[in-house]
C-alpha positions in Angstrom: -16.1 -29.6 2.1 -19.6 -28.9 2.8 -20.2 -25.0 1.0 -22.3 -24.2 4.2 -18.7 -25.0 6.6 -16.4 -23.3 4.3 -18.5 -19.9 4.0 -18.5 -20.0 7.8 -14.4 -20.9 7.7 -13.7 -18.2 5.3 -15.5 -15.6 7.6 -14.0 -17.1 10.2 -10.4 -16.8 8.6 -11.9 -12.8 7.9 -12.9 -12.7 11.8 -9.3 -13.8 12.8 -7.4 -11.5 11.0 -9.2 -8.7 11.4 -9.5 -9.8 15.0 -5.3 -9.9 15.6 -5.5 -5.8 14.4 -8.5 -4.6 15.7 -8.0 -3.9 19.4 -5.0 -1.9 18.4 -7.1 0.3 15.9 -9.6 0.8 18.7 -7.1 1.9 20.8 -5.7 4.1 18.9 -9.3 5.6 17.7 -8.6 4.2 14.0 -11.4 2.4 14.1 -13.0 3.8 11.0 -9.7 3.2 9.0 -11.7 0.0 6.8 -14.6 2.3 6.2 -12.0 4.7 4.5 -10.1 2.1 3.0 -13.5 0.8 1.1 -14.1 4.0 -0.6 -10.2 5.2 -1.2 -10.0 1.7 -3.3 -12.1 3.3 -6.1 -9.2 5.3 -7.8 -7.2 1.7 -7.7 -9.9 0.1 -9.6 -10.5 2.7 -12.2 -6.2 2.9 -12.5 -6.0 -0.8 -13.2 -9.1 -0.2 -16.3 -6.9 2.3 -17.7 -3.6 0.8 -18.1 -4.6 -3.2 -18.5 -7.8 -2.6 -19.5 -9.2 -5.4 -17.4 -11.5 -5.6 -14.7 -10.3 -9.2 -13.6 -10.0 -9.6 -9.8 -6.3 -10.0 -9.1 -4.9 -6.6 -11.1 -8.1 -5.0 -9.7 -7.2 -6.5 -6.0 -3.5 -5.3 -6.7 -4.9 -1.7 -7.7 -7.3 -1.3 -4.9 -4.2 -2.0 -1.7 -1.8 0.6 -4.0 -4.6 3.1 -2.5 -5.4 1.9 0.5 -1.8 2.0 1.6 -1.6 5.5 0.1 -4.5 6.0 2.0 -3.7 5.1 5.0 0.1 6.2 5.0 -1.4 10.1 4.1 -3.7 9.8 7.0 -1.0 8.6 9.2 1.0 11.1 8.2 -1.8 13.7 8.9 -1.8 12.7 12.5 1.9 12.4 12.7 1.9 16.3 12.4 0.0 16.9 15.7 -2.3 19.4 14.1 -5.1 16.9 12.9 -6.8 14.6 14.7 -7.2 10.8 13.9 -10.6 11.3 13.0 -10.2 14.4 10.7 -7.1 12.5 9.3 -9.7 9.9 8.1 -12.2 12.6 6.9 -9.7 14.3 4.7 -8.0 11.3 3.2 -10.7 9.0 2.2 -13.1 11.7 0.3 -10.3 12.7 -1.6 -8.9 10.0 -2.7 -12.7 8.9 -3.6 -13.8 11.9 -5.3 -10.6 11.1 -7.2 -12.2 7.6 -8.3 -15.8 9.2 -8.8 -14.1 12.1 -11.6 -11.7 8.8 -12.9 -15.1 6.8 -13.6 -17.0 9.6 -14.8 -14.1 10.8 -16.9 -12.3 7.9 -18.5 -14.8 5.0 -17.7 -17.9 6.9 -18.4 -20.2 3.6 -19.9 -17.6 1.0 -19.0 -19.6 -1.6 -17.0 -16.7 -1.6 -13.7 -18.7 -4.4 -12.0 -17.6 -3.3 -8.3 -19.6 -6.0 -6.7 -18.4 -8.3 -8.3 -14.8 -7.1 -8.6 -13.7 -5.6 -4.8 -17.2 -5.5 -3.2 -18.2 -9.1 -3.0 -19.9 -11.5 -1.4 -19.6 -14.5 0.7 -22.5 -16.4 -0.7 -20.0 -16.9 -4.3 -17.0 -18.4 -2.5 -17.5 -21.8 -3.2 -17.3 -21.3 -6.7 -14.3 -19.1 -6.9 -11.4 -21.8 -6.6 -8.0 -22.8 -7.5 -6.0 -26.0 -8.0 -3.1 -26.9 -5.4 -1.8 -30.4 -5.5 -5.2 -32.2 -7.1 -7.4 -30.4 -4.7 -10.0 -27.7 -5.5 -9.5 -24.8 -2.8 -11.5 -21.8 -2.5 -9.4 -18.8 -3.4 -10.3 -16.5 -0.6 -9.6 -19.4 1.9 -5.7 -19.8 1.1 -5.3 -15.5 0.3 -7.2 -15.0 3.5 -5.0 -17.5 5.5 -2.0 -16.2 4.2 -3.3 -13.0 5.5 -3.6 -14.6 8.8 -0.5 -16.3 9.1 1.2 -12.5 7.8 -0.9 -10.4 10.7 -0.3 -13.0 13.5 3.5 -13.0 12.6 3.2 -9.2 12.8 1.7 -9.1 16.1 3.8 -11.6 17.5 6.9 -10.5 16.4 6.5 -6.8 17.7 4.1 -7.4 20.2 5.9 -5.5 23.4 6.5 -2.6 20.7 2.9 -2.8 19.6 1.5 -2.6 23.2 3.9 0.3 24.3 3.2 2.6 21.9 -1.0 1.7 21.5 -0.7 2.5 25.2 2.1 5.2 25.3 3.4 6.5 22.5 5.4 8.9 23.9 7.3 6.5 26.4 7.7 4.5 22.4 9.5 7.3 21.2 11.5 7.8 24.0 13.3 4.5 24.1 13.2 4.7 20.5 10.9 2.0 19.7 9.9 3.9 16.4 6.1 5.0 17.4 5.2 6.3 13.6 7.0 3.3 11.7 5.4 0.7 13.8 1.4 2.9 13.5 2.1 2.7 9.6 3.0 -0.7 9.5 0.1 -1.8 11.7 -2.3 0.8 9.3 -0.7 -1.2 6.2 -1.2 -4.5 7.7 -4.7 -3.7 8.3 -5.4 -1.9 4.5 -3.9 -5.2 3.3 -5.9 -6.7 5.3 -9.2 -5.1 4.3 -8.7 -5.2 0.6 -7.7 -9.2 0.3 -11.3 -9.4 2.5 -13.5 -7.5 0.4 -13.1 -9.5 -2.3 -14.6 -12.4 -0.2 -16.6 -10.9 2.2 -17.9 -7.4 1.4 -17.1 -4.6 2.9 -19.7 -4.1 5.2 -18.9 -7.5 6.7 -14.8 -6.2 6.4 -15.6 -3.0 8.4 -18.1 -4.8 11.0 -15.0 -7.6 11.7 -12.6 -5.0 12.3 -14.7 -3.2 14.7 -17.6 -4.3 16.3 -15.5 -7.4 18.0 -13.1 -5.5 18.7 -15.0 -2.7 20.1 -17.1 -5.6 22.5 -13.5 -7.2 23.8 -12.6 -3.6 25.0 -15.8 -3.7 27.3 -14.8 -6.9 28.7 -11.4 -7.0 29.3 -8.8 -4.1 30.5 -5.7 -6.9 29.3 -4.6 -6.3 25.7 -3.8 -10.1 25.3 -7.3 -11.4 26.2 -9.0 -8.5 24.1 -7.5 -9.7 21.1 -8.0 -13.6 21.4 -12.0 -11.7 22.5 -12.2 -10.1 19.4 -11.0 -13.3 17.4 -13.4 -15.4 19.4 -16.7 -12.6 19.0 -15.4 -12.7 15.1 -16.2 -16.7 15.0 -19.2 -16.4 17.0 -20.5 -13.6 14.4 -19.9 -16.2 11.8 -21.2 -18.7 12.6 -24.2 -17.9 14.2 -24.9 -15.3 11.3 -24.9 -18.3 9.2 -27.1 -20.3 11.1 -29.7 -17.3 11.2 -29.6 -16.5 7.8 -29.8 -20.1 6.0 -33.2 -20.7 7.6 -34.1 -17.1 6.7 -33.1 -17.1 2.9 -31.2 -13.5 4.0 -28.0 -11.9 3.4 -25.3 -13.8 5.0 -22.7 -11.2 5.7 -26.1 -9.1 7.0 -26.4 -11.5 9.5 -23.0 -12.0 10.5 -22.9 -8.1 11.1 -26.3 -8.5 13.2 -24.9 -11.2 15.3 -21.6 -9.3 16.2 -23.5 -6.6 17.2 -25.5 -8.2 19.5 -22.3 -9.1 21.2 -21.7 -5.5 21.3 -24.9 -4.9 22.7 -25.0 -7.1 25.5 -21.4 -6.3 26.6 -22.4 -2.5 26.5 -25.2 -3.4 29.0 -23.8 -6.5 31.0 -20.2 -5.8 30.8 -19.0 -7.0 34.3 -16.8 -3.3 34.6 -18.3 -1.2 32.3 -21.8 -2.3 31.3 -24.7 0.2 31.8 -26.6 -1.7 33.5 -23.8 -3.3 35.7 -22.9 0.0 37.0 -26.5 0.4 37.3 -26.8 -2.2 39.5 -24.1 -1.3 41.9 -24.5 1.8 42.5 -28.2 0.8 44.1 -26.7 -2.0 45.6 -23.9 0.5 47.6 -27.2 2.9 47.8 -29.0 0.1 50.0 -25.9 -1.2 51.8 -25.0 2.4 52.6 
């Protein structure tokens, strides 16, 4: 496969699963939850150097999700309490649990070369030449962890997607016909750690963070239907990567940069064009009922 295609598939497969989780982290104002999850991570990595002494990337992959489940199980179990907010749950977790990796490093790894680009951090332009073998055929690695990942969050979202909607929308109506509001928000805050760790490895976390998000955060402008703003935030995910890659080959510029551009731009134009909520939309008809009237 042309390297060019499978960059943009691999960011595409990235797109997709972040896609399937995002609305539901927008709309239930987790949206920051990968930003957290890159810098809780650090503790994981600096763990896995001091029992295995190794900084290869599947122990180091394995460290980084133990913390970014811890992460964001404490966080929801700061909200859970109804005396933090989702935001200040994110704000207490993630500093501590990366000031916990900054003392780690400083402490036990002080001159040890943990290579965290190239470890958790990485980047797309390399995933050609990390593969593996299955069945005589050289595959990149990211593409088959990334669409196991998707294949794992679309079963999730299929499989509980009433329950999902209910309590994103309700939570209190969840509880009351005991569809399990706070297991169902951890296992959708797992999903998506999981999610964001198996990426950055690929991707970067910049591009990991901007998936979740941005598309996610331009569906919601465009559609008030759950359904459509997730196959949106899929479809803005795809358009991000592949047009960021056609910008940035001509360009000689950061791939996942341009991804991010791209999916903002999305943003952008939805924020002023949106047919419901766009600024200018509104704009627009409010002289329009100024003339008629």
């Amino acid at each position: 496969m042309n390297d060019g295609l499978l960059i943009v598939l691999v960011a595409g497969l990235v797109a997709t699963a972040c896609g399937l989780l995002g609305p539901f982290l927008v709309l239930r104002r987790m949206a920051l939850l990968s930003d957290a999850v890159s810098h809780a991570v650090l503790p994981g990595i600096v763990a896995v150097w001091l029992v295995a002494q190794t900084r290869a990337s599947l122990p180091v992959v394995f460290g980084a999700a133990a913390f970014a489940v811890l992460c964001v199980l404490g966080i929801d179990a700061l909200r859970s309490t109804g005396l933090v907010a989702s935001d200040a749950a994110i704000g207490l977790v993630f500093p501590a649990l990366f000031s916990l990796g900054v003392l780690g490093v400083t402490r036990y790894a002080d001159g040890i070369h943990l290579d965290l680009d190239s470890t958790i951090y990485g980047e797309i332009a390399f995933v050609p030449f990390d593969t593996v073998s299955f069945g005589g055929h050289e595959l990149a690695r990211s593409g088959v962890v990334l669409g196991v990942v998707v294949l794992l969050n679309l079963l999730l979202v299929v499989a509980l997607w009433k329950e999902l909607k209910a309590t994103t929308f309700d939570p209190q109506f969840g509880a009351t016909v005991r569809l399990h509001p706070r297991l169902l928000s951890r296992l959708l805050l797992v999903a998506a750690a999981v999610t964001a760790v198996a990426a950055f490895d690929a991707v970067g976390a910049i591009l990991v963070v901007t998936m979740l998000i941005v598309p996610a955060a331009t569906a919601f402008l465009l559609t008030d239907r759950l359904v459509v703003m997730v196959a949106l935030a899929v479809g803005i995910g795809w358009v991000g990567a592949g047009a960021g890659y056609a910008i940035a080959l001509p360009l000689d510029s950061s791939i996942a940069g341009a991804m991010g551009l791209v999916c903002a731009a999305c943003f952008t134009l939805a924020l002023l064009v949106s047919p419901r909520h766009g600024v200018l939309t509104r704009r627009w008809r409010r002289r329009r009922a100024g003339v008629v009237g």
